[in-house]
N, C-alpha and C positions, 0 to 999 in steps of 0.2 A: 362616666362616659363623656359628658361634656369637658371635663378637663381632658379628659386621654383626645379625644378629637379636635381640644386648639394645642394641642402638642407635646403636655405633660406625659411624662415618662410613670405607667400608673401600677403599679404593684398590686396585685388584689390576691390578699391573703386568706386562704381557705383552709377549713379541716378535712386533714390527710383523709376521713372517712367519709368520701363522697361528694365533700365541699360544699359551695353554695347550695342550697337546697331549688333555687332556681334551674337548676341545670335539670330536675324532672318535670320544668312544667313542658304539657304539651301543645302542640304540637312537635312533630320529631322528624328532621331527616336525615335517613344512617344514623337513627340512634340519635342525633344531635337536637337538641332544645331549639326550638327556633327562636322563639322569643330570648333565650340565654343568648343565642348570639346576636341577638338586634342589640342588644344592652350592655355587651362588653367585649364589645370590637375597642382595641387601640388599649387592652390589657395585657399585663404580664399575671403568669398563675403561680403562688408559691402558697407551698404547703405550711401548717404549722401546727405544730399540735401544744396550742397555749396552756395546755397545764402540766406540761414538760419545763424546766426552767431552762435548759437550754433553748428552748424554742423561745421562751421570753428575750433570752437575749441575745437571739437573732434578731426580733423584731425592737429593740432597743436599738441595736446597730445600726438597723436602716431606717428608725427615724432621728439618730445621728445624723444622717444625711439628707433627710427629708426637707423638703420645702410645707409640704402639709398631711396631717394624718389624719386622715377621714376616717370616723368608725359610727356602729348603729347597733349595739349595744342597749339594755335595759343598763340608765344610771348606777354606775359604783363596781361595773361587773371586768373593766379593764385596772381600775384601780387594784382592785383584787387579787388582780391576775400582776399588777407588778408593774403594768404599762398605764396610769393615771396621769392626767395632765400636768400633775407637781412633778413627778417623774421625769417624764418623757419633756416638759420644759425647762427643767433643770438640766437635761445632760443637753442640752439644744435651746435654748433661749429664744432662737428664732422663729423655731417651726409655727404653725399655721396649724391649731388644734379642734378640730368640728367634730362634734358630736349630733348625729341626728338620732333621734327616740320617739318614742310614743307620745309623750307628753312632754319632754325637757326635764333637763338637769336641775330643780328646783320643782315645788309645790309637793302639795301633800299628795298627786296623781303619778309623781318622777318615777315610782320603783314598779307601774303597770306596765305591761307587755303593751304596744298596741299595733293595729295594723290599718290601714288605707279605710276599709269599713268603719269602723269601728269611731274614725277621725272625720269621717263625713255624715254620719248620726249626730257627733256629740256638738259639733261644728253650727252644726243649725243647717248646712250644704242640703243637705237628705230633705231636710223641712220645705224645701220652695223647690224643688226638683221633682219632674212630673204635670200630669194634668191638674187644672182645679179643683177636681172634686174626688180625683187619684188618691192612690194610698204613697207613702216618701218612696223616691225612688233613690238610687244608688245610680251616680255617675260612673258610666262603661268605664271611661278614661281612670286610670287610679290617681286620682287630680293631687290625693294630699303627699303621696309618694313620690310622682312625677316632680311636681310642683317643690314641694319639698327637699327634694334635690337640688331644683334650678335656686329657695333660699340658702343652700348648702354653698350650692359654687358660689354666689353671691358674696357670700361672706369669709369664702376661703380668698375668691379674688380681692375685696377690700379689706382682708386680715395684711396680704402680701402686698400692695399699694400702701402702708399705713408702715409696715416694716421698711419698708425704701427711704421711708423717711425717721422712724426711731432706731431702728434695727433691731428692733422685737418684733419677737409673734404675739401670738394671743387666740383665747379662748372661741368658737364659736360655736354658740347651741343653738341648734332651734328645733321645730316636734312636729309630726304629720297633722299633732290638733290644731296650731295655731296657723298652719299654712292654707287651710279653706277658710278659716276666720278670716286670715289676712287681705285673702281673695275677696270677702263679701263686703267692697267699697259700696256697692247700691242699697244693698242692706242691710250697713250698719248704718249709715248715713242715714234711710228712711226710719229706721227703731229710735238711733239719736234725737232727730230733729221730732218725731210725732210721739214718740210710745208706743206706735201700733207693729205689731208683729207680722214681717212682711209673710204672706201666704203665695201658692205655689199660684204661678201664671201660664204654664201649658208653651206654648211654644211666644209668647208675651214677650215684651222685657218693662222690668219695671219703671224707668223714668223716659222711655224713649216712645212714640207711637205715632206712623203705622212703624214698627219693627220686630218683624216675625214672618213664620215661614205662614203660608197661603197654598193652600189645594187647588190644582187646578181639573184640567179636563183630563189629565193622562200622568200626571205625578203631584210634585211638590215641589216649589220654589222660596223664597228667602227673598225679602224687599224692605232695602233701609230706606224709609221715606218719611223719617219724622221732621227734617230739616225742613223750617219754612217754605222752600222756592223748591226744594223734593217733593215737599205735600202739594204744591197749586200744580205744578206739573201731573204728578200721579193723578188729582181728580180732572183733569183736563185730559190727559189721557185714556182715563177708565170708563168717560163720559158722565163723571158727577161733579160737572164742574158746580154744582149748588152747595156742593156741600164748603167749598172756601167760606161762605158767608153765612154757615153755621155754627151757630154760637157755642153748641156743644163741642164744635172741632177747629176755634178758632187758634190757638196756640196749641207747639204742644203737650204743656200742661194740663188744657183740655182735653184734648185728644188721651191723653193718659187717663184720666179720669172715666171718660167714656169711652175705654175700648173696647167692653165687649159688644155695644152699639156698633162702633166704627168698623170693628173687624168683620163683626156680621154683614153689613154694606160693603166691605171691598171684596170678601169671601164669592159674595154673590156674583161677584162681577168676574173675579179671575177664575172662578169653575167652567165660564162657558168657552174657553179656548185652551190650549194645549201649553204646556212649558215653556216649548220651543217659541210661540205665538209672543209667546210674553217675554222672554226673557231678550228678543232681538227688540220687542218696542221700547220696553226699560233701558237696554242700553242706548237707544238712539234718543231717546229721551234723556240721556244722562242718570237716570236715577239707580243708585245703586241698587243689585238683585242676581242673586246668584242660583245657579239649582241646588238641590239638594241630591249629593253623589252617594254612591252605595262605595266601599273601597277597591271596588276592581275597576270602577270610573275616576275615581281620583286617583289611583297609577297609570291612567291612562290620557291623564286631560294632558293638552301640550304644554298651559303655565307649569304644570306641577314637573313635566319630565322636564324642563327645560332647564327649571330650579334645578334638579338632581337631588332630588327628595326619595327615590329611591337608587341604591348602589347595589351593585354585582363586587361579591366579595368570593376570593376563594378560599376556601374552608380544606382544611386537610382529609377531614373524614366527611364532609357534609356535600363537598365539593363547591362547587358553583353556586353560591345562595343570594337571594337579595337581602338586605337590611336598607333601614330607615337611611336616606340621606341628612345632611347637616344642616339644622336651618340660620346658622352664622355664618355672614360671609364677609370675611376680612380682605380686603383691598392688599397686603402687604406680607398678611400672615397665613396665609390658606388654611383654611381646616382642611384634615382628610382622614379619611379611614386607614390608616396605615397596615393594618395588620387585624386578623381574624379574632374573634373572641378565640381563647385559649385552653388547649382541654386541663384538666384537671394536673397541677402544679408540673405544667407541660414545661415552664422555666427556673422551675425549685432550684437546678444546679448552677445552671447559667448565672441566676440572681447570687448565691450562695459563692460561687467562684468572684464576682463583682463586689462579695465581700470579704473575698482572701483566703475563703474556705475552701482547702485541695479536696481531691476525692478520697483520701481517709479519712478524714473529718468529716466529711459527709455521708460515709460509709456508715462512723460510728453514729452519727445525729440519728440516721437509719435506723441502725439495730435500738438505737434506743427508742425508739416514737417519738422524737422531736419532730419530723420532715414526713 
């Protein structure tokens, strides 16, 4: 998705029996996945039925021409099938080959299935997520998929920058387990430096404090105030100005130390006024603090429309839908939504004709189960 919206021309090859399996998650309108189309606007849809060998060597041909082939695969299973890296680099030397899996293309975990779950248990993610004294929770967001993706493109775009200058492609792997790992700078960093095993902090953050959300009289707010000259301002403004010249919360390394102290004293203070009370003193005070939106107030805040973080896309069968807007924005190169996620190998011919295949040939691809 992120390559199809900075302008890559993106093929997304599916099995003729029903395709992506995403296209049934629901929510649905007319039939149509919602979530399917937030995720693959700015696709073309072709069919292929990989254990056809003509359909292998459709999919040979057009990474002939390929800039990069993105596949997500259990290790060894394209190989198999005829399209493996030695392959598909040999008849194309150039291409840009990424493989995202469960675990990666290597260790003795390579040949497991895995999915989003599964990579934020083993991740250690699941372990500090939650209340303190909570059971592991599971991040909404699918962080190691999401995420995962975004070390995908990463490494398709530094495969292609790397080829500009040798004129080779090359290999790119990485796995949904090591993309939460990769994430946990604050607590790898605390297990390195001490040994101790960072535990779950509730709306906390581990090396920063005051920074966390705070209950007030009529909701919840969000206040980054561990910065020296944020912290004398906050206690001058919440009327504890004593506390600057307590030694429990003089730095804040202190303040870390003692937060559940400190948090209990500012809690106290921000319950007796309302969101709105605090979040106009905060800002005129400089200290950063935001509220805490539910999703039908963040498509509706004016930073967020102004961004164009949500689009109106028209859909053939769905009609008039929104999806996520683009949050890259290129001075020279515009990203944009070009075109609607695509129904099911809605450009089979199209792509197929682009490779010189007339409509008998495609007839016969047909009658045989290749398309």
């Amino acid at each position: 998705m992120i390559l199809g919206d900075l302008g890559a021309d993106v093929i997304k090859v599916e099995r003729p029996d029903g395709g992506d399996e995403a296209r049934g998650m629901p929510p649905f309108v007319n039939g149509q996945s919602a979530p399917f189309m937030t995720f693959n606007r700015n696709k073309r849809s072709l069919t292929l039925n990989l254990k056809v060998p003509e359909a292998v060597d459709i999919a040979l041909k057009l990474a002939d021409r390929a800039d990069a082939l993105l596949e997500n695969m259990k290790p060894g299973t394209l190989a198999r099938l005829g399209l493996g890296h030695e392959v598909v680099s040999r008849r194309n030397p150039r291409i840009v080959y990424c493989s995202i899996s469960g675990f990666g293309q290597t260790g003795p975990y390579r040949e497991r299935g895995g999915f989003d779950l599964i990579a934020q248990g083993m991740s250690g993610l699941m372990s500090i997520t939650g209340e303190e004294e909570g059971p592991p929770l599971r991040v909404p967001l699918p962080i190691s998929d999401l995420c995962g993706g975004m070390f995908a493109t990463i490494g398709i775009l530094a495969g292609l920058a790397a080829r500009e200058r040798t004129g080779r492609g090359q290999r790119v792997d990485t796995s949904l387990l090591e993309t939460p790992i990769a994430l946990a700078v604050y607590e790898a960093a605390q297990y390195f430096a001490t040994g101790e095993v960072p535990q779950r902090l509730g709306a906390g953050h581990r090396t920063s404090a005051p920074y966390q959300a705070f209950r007030t009289k009529d909701g919840w707010i969000t206040v980054g105030g561990a910065a020296q000259h944020f912290w004398v301002r906050l206690c001058r403004l919440l009327g504890l100005d004593h506390l600057v010249a307590d030694p429990r919360f003089g730095s804040n390394a202190d303040r870390v130390k003692h937060r559940k102290e400190l948090a209990a004293l500012l809690q106290e203070r921000f319950e007796r006024e309302t969101s709105a009370h605090w979040l106009d003193r905060l800002e005129a005070e400089g200290i950063p603090a935001g509220p805490i939106y539910t999703y039908d107030q963040v498509f509706a805040d004016p930073q967020v429309r102004d961004r164009e973080m949500a689009v109106e896309v028209e859909h053939p069968v769905a009609g008039r839908t929104r999806v996520l807007g683009i949050p890259i924005k290129l001075s020279e190169t515009r990203a944009v939504i070009r075109r609607p996620a695509p129904g099911l190998g809605e450009q089979t011919s199209e792509i197929l004709a682009e490779l010189g295949l007339g409509p008998a040939e495609r007839e016969r691809l047909q009658a045989r189960g290749a398309i």
